[in-house]
PyMOL Python script that loads the backbone (N, CA, C, O; Angstrom):
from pymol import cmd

cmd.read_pdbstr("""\
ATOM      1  N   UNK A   1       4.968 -23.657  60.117  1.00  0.00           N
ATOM      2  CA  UNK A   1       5.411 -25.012  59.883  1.00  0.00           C
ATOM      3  C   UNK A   1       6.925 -25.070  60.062  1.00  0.00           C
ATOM      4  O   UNK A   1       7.744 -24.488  59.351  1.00  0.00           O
ATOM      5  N   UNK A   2       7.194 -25.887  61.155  1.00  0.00           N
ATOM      6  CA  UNK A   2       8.880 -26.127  60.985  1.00  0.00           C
ATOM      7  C   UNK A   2       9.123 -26.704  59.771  1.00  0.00           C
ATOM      8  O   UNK A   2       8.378 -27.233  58.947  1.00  0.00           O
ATOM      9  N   UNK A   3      10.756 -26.431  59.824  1.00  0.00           N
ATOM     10  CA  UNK A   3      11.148 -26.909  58.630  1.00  0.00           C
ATOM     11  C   UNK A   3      12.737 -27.471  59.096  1.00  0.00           C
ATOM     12  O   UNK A   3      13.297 -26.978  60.076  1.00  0.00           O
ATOM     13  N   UNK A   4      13.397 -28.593  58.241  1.00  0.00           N
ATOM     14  CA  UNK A   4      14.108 -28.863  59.083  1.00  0.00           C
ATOM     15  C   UNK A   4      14.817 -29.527  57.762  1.00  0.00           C
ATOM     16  O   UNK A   4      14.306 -30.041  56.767  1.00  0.00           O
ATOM     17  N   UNK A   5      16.017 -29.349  58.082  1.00  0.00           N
ATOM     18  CA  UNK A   5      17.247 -29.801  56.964  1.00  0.00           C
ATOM     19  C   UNK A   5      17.932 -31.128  57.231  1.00  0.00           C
ATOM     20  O   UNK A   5      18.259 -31.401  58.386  1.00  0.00           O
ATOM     21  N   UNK A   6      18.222 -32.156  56.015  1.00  0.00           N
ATOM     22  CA  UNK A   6      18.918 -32.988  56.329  1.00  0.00           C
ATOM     23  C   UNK A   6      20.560 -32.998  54.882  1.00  0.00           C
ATOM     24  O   UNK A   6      20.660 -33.106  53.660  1.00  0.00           O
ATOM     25  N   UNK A   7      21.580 -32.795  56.173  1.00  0.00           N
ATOM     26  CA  UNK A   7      22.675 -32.718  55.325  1.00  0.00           C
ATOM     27  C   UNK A   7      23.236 -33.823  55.364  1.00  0.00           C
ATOM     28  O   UNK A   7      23.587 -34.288  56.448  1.00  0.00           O
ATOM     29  N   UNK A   8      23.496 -34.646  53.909  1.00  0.00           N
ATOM     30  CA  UNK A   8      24.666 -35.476  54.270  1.00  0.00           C
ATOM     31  C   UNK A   8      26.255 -35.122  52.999  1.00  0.00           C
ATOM     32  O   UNK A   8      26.242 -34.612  51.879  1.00  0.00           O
ATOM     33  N   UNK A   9      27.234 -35.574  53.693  1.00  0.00           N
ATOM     34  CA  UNK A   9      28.364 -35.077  52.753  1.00  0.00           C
ATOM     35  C   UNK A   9      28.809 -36.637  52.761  1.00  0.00           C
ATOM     36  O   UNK A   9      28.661 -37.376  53.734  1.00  0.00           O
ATOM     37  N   UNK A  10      29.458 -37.071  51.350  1.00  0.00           N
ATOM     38  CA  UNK A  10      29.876 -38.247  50.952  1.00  0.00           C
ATOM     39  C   UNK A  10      30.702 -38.054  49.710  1.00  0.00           C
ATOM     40  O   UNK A  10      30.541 -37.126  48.918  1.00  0.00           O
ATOM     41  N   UNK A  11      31.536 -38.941  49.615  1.00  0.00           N
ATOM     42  CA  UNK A  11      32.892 -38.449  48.836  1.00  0.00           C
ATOM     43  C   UNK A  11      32.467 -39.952  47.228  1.00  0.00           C
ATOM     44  O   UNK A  11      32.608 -41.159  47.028  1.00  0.00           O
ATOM     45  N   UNK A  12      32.159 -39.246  46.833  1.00  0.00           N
ATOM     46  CA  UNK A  12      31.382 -40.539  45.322  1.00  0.00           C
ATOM     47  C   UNK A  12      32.358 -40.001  44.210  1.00  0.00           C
ATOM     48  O   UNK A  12      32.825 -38.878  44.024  1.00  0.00           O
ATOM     49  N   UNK A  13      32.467 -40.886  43.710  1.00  0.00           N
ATOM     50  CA  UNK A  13      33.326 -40.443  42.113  1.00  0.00           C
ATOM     51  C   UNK A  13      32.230 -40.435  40.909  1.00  0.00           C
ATOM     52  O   UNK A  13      31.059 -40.448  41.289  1.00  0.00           O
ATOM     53  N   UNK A  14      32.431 -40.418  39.683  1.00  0.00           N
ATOM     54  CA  UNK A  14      31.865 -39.817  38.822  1.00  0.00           C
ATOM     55  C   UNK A  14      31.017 -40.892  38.394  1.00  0.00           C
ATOM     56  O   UNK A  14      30.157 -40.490  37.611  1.00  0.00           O
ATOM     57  N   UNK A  15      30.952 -42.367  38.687  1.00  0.00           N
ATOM     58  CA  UNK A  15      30.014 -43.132  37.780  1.00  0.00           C
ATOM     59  C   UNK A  15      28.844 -43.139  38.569  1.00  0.00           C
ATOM     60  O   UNK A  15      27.771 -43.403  38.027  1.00  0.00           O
ATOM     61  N   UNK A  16      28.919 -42.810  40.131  1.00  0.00           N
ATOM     62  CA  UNK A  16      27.719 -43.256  40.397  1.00  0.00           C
ATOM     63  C   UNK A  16      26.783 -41.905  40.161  1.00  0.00           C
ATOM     64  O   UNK A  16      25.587 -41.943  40.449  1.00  0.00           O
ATOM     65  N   UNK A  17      27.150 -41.194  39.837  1.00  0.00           N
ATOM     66  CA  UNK A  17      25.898 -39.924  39.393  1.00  0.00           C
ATOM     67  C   UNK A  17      24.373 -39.755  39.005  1.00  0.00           C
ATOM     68  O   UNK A  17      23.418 -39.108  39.434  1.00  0.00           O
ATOM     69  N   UNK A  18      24.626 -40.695  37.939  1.00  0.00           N
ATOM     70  CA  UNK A  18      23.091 -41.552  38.057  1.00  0.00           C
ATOM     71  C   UNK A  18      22.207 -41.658  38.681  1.00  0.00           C
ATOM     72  O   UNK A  18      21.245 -40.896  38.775  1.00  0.00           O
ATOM     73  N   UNK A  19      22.522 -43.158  39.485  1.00  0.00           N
ATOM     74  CA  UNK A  19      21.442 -43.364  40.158  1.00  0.00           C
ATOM     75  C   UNK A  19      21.688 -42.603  41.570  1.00  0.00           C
ATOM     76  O   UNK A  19      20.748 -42.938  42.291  1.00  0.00           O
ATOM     77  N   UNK A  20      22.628 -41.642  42.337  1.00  0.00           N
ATOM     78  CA  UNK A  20      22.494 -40.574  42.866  1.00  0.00           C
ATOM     79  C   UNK A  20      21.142 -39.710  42.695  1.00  0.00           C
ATOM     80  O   UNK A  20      20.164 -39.433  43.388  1.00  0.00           O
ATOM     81  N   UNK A  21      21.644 -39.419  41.322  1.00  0.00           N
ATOM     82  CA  UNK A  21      20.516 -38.180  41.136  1.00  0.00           C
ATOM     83  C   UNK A  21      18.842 -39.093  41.325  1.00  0.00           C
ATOM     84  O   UNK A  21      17.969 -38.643  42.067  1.00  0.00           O
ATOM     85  N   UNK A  22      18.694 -40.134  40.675  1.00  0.00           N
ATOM     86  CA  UNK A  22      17.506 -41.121  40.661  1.00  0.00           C
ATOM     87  C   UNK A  22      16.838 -40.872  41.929  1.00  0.00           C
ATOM     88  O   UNK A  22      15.724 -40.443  42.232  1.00  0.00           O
ATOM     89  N   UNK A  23      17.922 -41.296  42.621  1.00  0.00           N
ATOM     90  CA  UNK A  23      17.580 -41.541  44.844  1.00  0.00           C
ATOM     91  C   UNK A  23      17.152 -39.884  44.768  1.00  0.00           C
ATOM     92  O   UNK A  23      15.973 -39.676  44.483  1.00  0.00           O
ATOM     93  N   UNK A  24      17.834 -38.949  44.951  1.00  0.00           N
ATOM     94  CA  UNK A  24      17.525 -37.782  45.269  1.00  0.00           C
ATOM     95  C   UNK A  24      16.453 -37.032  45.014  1.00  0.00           C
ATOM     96  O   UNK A  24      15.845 -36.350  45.839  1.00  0.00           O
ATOM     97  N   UNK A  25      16.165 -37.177  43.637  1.00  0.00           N
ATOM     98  CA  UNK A  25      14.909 -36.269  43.135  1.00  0.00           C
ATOM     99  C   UNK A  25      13.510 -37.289  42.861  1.00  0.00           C
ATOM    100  O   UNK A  25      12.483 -37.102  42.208  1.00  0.00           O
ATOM    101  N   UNK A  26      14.019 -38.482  43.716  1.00  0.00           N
ATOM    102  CA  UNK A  26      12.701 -39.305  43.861  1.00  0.00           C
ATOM    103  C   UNK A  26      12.082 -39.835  42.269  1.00  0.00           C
ATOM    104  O   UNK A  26      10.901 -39.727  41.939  1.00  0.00           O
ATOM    105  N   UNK A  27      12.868 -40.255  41.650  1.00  0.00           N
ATOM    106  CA  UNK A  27      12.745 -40.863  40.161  1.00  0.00           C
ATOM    107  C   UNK A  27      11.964 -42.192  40.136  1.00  0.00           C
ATOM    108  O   UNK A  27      11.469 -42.562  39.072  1.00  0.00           O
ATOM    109  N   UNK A  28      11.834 -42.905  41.223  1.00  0.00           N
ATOM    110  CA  UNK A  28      11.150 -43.949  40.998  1.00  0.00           C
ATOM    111  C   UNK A  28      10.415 -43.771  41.486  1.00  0.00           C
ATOM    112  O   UNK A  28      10.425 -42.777  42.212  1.00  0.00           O
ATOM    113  N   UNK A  29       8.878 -44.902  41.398  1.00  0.00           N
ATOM    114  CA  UNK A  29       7.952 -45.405  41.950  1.00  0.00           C
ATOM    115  C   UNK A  29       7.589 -45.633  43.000  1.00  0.00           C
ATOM    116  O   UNK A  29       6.567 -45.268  43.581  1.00  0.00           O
ATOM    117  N   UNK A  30       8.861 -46.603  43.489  1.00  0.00           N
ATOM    118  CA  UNK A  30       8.442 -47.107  44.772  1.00  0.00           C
ATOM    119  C   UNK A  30       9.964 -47.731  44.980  1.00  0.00           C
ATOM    120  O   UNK A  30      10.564 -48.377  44.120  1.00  0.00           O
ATOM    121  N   UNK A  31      10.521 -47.367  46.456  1.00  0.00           N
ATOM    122  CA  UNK A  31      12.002 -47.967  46.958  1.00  0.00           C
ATOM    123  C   UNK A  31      11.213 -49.170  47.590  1.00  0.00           C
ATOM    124  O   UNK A  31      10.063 -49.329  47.998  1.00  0.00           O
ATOM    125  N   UNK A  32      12.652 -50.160  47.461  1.00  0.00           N
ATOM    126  CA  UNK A  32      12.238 -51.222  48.075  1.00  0.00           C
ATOM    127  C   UNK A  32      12.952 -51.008  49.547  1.00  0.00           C
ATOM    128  O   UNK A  32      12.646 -51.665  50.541  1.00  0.00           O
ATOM    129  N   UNK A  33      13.665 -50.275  49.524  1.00  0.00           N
ATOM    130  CA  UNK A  33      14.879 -50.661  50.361  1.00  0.00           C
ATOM    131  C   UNK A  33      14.256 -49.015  51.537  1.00  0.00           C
ATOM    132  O   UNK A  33      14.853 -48.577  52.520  1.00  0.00           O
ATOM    133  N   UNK A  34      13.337 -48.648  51.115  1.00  0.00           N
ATOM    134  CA  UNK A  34      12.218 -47.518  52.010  1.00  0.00           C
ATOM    135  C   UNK A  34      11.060 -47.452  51.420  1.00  0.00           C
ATOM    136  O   UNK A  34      10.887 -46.607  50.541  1.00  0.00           O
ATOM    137  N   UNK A  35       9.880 -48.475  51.851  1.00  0.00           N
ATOM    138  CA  UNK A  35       8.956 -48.460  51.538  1.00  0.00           C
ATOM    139  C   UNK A  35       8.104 -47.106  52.225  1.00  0.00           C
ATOM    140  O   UNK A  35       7.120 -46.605  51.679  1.00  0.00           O
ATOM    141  N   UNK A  36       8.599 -46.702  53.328  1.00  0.00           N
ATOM    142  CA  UNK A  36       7.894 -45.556  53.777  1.00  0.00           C
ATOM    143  C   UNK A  36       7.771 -43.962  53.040  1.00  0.00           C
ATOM    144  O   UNK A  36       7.007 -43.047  53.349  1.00  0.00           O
ATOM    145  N   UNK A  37       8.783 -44.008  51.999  1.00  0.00           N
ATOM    146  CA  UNK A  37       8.828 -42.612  51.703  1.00  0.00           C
ATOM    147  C   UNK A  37       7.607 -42.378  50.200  1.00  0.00           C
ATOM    148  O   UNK A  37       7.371 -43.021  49.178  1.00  0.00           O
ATOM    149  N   UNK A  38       7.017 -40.918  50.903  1.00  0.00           N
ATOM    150  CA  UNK A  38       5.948 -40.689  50.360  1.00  0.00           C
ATOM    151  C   UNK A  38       6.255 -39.885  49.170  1.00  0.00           C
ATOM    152  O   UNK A  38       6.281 -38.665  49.332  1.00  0.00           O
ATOM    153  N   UNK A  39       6.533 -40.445  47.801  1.00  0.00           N
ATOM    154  CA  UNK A  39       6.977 -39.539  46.655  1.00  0.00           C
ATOM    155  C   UNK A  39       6.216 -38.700  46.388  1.00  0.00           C
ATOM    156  O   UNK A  39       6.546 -37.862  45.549  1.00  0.00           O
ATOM    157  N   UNK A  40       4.641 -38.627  47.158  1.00  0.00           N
ATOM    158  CA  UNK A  40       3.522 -37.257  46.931  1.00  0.00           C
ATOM    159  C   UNK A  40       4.152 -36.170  47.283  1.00  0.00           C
ATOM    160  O   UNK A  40       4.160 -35.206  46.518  1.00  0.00           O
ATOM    161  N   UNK A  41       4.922 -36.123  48.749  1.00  0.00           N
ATOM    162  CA  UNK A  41       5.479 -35.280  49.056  1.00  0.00           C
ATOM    163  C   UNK A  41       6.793 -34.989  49.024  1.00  0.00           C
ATOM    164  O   UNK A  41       7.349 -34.421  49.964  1.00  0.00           O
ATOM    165  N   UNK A  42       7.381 -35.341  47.976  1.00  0.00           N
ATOM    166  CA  UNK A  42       8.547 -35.010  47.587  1.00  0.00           C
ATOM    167  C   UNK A  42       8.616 -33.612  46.923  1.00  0.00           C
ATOM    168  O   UNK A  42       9.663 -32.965  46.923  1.00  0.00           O
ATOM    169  N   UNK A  43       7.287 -33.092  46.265  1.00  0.00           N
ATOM    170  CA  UNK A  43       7.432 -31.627  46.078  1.00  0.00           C
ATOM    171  C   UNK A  43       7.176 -30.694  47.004  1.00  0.00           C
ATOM    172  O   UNK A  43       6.491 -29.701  46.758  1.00  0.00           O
ATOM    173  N   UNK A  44       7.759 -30.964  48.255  1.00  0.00           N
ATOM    174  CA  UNK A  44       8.096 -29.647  49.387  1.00  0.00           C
ATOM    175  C   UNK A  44       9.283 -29.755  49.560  1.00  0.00           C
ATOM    176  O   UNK A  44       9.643 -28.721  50.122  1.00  0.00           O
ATOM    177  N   UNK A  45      10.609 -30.796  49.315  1.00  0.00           N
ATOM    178  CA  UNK A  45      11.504 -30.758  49.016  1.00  0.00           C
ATOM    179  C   UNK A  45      12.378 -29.564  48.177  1.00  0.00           C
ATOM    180  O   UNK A  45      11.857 -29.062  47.181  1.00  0.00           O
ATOM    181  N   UNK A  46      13.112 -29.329  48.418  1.00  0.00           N
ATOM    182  CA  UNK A  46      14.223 -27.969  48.088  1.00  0.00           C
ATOM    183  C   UNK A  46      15.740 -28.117  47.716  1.00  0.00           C
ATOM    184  O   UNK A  46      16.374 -28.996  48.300  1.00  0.00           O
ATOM    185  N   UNK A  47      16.178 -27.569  47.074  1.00  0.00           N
ATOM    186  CA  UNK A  47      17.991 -27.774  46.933  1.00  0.00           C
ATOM    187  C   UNK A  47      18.507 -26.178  47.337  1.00  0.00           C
ATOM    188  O   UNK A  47      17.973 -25.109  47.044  1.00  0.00           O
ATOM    189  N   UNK A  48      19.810 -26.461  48.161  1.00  0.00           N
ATOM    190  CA  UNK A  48      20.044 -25.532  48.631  1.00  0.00           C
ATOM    191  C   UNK A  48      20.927 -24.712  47.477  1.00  0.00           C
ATOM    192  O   UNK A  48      21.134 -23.499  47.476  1.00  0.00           O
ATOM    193  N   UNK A  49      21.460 -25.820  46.358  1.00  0.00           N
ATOM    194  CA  UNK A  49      22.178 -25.799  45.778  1.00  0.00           C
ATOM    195  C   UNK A  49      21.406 -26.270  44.139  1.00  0.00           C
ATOM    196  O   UNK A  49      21.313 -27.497  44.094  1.00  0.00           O
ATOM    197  N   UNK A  50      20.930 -25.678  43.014  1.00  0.00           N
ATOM    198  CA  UNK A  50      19.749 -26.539  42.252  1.00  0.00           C
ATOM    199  C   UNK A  50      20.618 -26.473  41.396  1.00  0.00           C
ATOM    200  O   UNK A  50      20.987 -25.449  40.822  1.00  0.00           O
ATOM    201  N   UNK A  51      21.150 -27.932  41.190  1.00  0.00           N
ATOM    202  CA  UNK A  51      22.152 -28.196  40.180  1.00  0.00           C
ATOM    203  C   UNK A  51      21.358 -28.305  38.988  1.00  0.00           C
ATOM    204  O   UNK A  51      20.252 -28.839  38.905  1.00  0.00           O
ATOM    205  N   UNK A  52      22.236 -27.568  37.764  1.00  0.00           N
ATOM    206  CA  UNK A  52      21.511 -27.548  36.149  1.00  0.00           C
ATOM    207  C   UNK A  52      21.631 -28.461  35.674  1.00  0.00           C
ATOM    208  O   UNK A  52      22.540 -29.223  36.004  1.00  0.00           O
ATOM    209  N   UNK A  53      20.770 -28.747  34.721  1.00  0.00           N
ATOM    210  CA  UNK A  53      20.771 -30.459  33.909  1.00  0.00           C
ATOM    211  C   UNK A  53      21.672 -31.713  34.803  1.00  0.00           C
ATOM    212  O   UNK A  53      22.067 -31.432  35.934  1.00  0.00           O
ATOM    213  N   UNK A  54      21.782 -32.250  34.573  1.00  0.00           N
ATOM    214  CA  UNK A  54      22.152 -33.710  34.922  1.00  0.00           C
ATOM    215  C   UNK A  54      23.329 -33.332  36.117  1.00  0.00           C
ATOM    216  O   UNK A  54      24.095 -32.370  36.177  1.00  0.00           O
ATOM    217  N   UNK A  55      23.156 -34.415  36.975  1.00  0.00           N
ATOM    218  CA  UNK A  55      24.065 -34.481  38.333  1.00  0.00           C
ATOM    219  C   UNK A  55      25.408 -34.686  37.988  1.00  0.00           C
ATOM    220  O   UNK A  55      26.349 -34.251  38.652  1.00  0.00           O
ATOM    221  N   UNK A  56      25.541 -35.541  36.644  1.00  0.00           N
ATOM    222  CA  UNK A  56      27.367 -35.511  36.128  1.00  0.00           C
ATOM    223  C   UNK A  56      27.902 -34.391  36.039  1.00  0.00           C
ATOM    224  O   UNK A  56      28.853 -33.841  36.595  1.00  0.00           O
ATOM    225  N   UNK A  57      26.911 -34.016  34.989  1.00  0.00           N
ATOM    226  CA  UNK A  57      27.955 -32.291  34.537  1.00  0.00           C
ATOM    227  C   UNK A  57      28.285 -31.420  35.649  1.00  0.00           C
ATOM    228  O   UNK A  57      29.353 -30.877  35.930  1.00  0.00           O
ATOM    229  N   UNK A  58      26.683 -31.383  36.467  1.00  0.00           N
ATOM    230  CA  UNK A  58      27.266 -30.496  37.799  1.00  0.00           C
ATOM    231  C   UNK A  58      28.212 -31.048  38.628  1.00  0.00           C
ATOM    232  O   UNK A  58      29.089 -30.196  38.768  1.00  0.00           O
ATOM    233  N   UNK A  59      28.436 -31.870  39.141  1.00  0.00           N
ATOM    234  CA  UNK A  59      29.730 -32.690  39.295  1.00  0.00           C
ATOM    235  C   UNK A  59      31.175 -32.164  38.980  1.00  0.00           C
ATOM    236  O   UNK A  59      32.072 -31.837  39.756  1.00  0.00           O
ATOM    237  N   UNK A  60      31.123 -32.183  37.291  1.00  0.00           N
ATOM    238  CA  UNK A  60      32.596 -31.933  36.800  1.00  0.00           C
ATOM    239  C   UNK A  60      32.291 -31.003  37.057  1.00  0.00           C
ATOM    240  O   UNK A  60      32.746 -30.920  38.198  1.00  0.00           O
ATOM    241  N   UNK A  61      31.552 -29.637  36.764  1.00  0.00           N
ATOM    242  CA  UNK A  61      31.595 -28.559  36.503  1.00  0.00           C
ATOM    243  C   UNK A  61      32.426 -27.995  37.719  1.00  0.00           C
ATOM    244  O   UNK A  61      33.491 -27.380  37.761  1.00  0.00           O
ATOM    245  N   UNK A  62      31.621 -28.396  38.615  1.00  0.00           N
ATOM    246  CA  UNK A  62      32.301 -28.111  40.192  1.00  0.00           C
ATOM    247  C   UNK A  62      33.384 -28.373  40.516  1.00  0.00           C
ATOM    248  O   UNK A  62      34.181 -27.612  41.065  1.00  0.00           O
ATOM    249  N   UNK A  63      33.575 -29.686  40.159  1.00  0.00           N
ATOM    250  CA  UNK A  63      35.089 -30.074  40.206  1.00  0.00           C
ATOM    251  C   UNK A  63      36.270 -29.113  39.590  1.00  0.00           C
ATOM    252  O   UNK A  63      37.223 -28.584  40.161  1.00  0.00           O
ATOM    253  N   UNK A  64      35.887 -29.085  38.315  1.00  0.00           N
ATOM    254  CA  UNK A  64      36.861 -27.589  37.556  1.00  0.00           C
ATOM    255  C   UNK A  64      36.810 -26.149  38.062  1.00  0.00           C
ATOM    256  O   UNK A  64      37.679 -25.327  37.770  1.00  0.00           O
ATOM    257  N   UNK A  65      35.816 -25.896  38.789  1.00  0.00           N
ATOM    258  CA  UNK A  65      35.815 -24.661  39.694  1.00  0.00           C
ATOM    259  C   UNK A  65      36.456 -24.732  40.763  1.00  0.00           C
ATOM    260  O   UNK A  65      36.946 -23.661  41.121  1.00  0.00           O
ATOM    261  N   UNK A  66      36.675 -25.781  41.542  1.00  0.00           N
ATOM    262  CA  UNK A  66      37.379 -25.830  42.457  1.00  0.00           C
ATOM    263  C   UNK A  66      39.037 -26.112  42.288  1.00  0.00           C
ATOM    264  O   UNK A  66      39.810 -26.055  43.244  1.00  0.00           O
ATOM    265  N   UNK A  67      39.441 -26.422  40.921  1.00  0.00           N
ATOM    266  CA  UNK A  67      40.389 -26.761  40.541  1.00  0.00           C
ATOM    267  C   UNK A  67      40.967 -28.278  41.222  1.00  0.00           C
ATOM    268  O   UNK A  67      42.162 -28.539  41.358  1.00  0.00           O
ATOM    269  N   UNK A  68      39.966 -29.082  41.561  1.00  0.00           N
ATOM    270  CA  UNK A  68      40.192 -30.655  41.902  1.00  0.00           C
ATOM    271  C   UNK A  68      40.657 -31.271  40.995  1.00  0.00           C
ATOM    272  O   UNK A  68      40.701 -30.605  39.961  1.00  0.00           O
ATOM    273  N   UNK A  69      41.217 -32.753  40.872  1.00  0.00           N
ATOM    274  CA  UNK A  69      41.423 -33.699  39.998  1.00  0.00           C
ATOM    275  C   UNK A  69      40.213 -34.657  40.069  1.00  0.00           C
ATOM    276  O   UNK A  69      40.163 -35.644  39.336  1.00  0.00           O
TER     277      UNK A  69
END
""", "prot")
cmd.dss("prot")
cmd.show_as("cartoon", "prot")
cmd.util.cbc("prot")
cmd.orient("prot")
């Protein structure tokens, strides 16, 4: 089975973390705004990177590792 990666990089500040994480790990029901995506198969989905508890903390956390503002 191929397998095939989609990267995107985007520069977000800290409030939208939230509903980030929501979109990403497929938290809702049903998008309005992509009725096509099949949340059955959202568990073949992968992180290259599996951020711990909540998308904020990993956020700052990262941020202070990198020594960013």
């Amino acid at each position: 089975m191929a397998q095939h990666a989609i990267l995107r990089f985007e520069k977000h500040k800290g409030n939208p973390a939230r509903p980030l994480e929501a979109h990403h790990e497929r938290q809702k029901e049903q998008y309005a705004s992509n009725p096509d995506i099949d949340t059955i198969r959202s568990k073949y989905n992968f992180h290259i990177v599996k951020p711990e508890g909540r998308y904020y903390h990993f956020i700052q956390s990262r941020i202070e590792q990198a020594g960013c503002r």
